[in-house]
C-alpha positions in Angstrom: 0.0 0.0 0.0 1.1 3.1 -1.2 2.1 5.9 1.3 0.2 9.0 1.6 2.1 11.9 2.5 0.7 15.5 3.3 2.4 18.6 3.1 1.6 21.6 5.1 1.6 25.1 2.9 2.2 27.8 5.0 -0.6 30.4 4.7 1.1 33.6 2.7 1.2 36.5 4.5 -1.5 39.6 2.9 0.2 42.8 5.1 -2.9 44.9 5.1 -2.2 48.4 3.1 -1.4 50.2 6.5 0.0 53.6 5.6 -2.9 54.1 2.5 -5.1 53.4 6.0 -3.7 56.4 7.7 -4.5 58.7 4.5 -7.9 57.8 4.3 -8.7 58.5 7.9 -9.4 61.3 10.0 -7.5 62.2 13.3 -10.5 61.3 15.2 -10.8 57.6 13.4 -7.3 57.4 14.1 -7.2 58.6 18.1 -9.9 55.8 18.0 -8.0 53.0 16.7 -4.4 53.7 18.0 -4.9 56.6 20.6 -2.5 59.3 18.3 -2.8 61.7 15.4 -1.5 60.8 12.1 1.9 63.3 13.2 2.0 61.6 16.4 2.3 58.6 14.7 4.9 60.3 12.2 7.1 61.4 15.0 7.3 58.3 16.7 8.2 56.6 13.2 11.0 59.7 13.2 12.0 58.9 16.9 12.1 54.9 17.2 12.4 54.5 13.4 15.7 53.8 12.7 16.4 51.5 16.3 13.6 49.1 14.6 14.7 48.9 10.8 15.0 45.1 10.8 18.8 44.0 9.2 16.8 41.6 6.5 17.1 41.2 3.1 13.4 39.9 3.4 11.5 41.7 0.9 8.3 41.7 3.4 9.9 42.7 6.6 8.0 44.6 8.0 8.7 48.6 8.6 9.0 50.8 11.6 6.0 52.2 10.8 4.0 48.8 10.4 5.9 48.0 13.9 4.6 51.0 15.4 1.3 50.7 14.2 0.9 47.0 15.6 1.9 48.0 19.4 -0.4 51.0 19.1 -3.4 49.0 18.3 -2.4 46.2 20.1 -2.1 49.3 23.5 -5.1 50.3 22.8 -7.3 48.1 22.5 -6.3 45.2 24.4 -7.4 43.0 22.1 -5.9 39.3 22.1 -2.4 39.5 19.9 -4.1 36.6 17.4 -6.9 39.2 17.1 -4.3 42.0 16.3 -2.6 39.5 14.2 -5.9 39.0 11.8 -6.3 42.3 11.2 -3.1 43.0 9.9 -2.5 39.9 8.6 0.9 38.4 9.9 1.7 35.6 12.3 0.7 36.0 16.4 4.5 35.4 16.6 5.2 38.3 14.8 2.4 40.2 17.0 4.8 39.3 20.1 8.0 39.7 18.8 7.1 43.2 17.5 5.1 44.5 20.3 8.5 43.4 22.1 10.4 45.1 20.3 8.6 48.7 19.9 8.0 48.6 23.8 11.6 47.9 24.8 12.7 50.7 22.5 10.0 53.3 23.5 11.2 52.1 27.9 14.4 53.0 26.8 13.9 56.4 26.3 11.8 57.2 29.1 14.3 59.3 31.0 14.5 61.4 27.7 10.9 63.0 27.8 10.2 61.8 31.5 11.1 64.4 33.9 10.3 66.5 37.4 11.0 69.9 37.2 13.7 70.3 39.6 15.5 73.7 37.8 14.0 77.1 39.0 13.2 77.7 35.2 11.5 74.6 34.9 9.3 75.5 38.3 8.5 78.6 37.0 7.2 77.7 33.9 4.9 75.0 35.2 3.6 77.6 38.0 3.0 80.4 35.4 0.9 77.1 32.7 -1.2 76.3 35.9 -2.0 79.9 37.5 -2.7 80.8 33.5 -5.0 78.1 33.4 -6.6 78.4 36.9 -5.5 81.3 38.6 -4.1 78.8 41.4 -0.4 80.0 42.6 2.7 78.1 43.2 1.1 74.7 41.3 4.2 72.1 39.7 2.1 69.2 39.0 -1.1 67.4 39.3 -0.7 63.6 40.8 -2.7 61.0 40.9 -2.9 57.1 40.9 -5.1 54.9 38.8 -5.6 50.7 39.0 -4.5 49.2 36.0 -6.0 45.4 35.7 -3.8 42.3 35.7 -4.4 38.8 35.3 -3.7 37.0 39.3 -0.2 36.5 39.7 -1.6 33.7 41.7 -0.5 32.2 45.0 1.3 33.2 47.0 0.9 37.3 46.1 -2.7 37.3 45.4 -4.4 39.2 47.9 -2.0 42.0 47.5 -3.2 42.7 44.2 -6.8 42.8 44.9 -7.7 46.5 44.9 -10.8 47.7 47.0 -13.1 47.2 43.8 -11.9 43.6 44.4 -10.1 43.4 41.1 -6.4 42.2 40.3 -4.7 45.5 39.4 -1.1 47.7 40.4 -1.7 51.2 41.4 0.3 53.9 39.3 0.9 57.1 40.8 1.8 59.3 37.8 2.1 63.2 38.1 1.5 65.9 35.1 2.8 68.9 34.5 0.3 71.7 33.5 0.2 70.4 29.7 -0.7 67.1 30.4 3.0 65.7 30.0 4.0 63.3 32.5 6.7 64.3 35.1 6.6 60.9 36.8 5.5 57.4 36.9 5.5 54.7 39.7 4.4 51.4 38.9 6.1 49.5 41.4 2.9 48.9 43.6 0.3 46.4 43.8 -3.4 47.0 44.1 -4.0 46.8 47.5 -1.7 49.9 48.6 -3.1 53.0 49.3 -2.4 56.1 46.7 -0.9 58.0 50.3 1.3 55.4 50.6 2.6 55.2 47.2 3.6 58.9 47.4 5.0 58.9 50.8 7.5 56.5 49.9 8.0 57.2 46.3 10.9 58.9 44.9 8.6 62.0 44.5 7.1 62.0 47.8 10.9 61.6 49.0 11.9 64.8 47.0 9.0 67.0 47.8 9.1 66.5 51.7 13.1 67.4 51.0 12.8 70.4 48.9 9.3 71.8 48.7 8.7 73.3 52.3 7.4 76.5 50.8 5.3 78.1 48.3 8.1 79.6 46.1 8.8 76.2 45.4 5.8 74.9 44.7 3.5 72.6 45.5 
């Protein structure tokens, strides 16, 4: 009896027209899908571009822009990565591997755009955004903490997780300047810490109690 043998084709790979996607919708369609404005996207392809140019001779590696636009959708949506994968058409593999990838370059450069005012000039010009907005004096930063939700890390760390809404979640304490650009982010703590807490032993919290005893220096 004969053997039968069966060969597997691999499905090609139909990369979705991306960029002609970008042209053909608004700001607001695109703020929906991927949370940024067609330049906002441009910059970031400017910024992390050339760190993410894969060395390939591949003719259908992807692009740092295709890269970019993966991670975006895949941030804001929180859809499954075989989900993100469908609708752009390449491997779940390839969905990890690039989300990755875009992440570990945008971490890197946190401490580049990431800072607390801690010049005179930079004080002043936060105080002068917020009183211009407000009329409140002496103002560096607005702070606050919110729960983002995790799967249970399980036993034996569980119950510290679970925030008072009785979800699995780490509390960020983040602070703004008077743009809306972060100064800070902590998200070293899990759910079940209190937001007082968090700044009292934060790095923030650590500085202010040091160096802001006054008005002049803001609050």
């Amino acid at each position: 009896m004969a053997a039968i043998h069966f060969v597997r084709h691999r499905r090609p790979r139909q990369f979705r027209r991306i960029d002609r996607q970008l042209t053909d919708l608004t700001d607001e369609e695109l703020r929906q899908r991927y949370r940024f404005s067609a330049d906002n996207i441009d910059r970031l392809v400017e910024l992390v571009g050339p760190t993410l140019e894969r060395r390939t001779r591949r003719n259908q590696a992807l692009t740092p822009r295709q890269q970019i636009l993966i991670t975006l959708r895949f941030l804001a949506t929180g859809n499954f990565m075989q989900v993100i994968g469908d609708t752009f058409g390449v491997d779940v593999s390839t969905v990890s591997r690039v989300v990755r990838d875009v992440t570990d370059v945008l971490f890197g450069l946190k401490d580049q755009f990431i800072k607390f005012p801690v010049t005179d000039h930079d004080r002043r010009r936060i105080m002068s955004g917020f009183y211009a907005i407000r009329g409140f004096p002496s103002v560096i930063g607005c702070i606050d903490g919110t729960h983002v939700k995790i799967i249970s890390p399980g036993y034996p760390d569980e119950a510290a997780f679970v925030n008072r809404k009785h979800q699995h979640s780490i509390n960020v304490q983040a602070t703004c300047d008077h743009k809306g650009m972060f100064t800070s982010i902590n998200a070293c703590w899990p759910g079940s810490c209190h937001d007082s807490h968090i700044l009292r032993v934060s790095n923030v919290g650590r500085y202010l109690e040091a160096h802001h005893q006054d008005p002049e220096r803001g609050y």
